[in-house]
C-alpha positions as CSV (number, residue, x, y, z in Angstrom):
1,X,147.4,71.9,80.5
2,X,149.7,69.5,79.2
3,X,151.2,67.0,82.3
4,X,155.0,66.2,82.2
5,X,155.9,67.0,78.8
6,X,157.5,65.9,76.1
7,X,159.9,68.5,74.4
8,X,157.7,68.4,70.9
9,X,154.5,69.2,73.7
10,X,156.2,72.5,74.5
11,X,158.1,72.9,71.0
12,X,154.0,72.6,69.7
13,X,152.8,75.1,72.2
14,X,155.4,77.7,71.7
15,X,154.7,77.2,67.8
16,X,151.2,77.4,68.3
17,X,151.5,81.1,69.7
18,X,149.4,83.7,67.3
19,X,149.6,86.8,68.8
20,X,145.9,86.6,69.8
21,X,144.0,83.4,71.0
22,X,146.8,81.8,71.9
23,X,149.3,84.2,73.5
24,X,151.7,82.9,76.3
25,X,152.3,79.5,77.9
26,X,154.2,78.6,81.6
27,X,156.5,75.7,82.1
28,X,156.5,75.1,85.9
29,X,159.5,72.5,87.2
30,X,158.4,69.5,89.4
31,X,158.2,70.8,92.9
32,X,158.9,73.9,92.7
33,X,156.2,76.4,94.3
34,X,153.9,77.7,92.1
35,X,156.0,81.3,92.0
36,X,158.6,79.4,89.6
37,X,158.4,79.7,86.2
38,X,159.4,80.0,82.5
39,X,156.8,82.4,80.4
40,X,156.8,82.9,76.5
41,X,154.6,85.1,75.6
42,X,153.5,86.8,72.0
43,X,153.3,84.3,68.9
44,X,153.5,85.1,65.3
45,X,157.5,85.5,65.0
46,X,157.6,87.8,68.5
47,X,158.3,86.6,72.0
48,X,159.0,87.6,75.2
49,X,160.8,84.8,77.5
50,X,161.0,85.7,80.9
51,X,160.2,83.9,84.1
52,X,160.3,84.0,88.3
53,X,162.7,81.9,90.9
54,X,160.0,81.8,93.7
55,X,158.5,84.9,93.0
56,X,162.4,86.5,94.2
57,X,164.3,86.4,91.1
58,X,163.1,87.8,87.2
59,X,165.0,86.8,84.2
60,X,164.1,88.0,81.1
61,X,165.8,86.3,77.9
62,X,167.6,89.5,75.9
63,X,167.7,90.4,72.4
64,X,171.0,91.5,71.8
65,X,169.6,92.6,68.3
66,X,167.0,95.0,69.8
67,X,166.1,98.4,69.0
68,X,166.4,101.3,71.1
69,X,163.0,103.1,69.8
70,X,160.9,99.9,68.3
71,X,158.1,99.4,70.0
72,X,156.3,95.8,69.4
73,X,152.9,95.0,69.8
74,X,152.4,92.1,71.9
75,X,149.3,90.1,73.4
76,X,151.2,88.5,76.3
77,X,148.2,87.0,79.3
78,X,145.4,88.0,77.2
79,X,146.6,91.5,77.2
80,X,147.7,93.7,74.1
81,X,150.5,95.7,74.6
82,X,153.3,97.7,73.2
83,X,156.6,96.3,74.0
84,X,159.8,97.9,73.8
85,X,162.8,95.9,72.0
86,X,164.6,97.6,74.6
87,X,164.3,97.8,77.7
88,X,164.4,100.5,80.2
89,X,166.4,98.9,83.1
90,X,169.7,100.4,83.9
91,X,171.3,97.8,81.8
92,X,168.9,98.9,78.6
93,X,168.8,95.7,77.4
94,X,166.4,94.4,74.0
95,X,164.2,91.8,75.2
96,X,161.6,90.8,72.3
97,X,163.1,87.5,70.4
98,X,162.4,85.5,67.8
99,X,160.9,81.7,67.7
100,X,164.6,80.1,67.7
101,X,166.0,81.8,70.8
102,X,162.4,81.0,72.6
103,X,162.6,77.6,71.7
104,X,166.1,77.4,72.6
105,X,165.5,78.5,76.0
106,X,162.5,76.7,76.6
107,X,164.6,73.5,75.5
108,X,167.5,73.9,78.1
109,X,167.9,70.7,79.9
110,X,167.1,72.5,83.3
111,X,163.7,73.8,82.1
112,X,162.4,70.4,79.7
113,X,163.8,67.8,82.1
114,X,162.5,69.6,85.2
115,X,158.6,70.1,83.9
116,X,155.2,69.2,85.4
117,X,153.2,70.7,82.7
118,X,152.6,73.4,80.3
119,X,149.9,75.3,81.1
């Protein structure tokens, strides 16, 4: 766990994802309860960004580039899986990214400026 961070910290950690040892990290803001979040999961070139508002509210980053039938495999909390580039909400939407739009997101002044540690 990495305490108030600088933006390399959590540039490093997202980086650092393999696919396998090192699969997801959680960038939690400074007082929020502990249901609020920012996940980025996978490693190796694959991500999934999503996150909770207080355990209310999910919002998953989309791949606007996704595939309707791809299916990606994904170690995302220590657990393998195979993840659809598209998802199967109403709104069918691709949510597997690359490293730049997980960075990105991860680097929005809300999230970075707001974070009591990467864990």
């Amino acid at each position: 766990m990495v305490a108030s961070p600088a933006w390399g910290d959590i540039e490093a950690a997202i980086r650092r994802l393999d696919n396998r040892a090192w699969n997801d990290i959680y960038l939690r803001p400074i007082g929020a309860p502990a249901e609020t979040y920012l996940a980025v999961g996978g490693g190796a070139g694959r991500y999934v960004v999503t996150g909770s508002e207080a355990g209310e509210r999910f919002p998953t980053l989309e791949n606007p580039r996704g595939s309707e039938t791809e299916l990606i495999a994904l170690c995302v909390g220590g657990q393998l899986g195979e993840h659809p580039s598209w998802t199967s909400t109403r709104h069918s939407r691709p949510y597997v990214v690359s490293i730049t739009p997980a960075a990105s997101t991860a680097a929005c002044p809300g999230v970075t400026s707001n974070v009591a540690r990467v864990v």
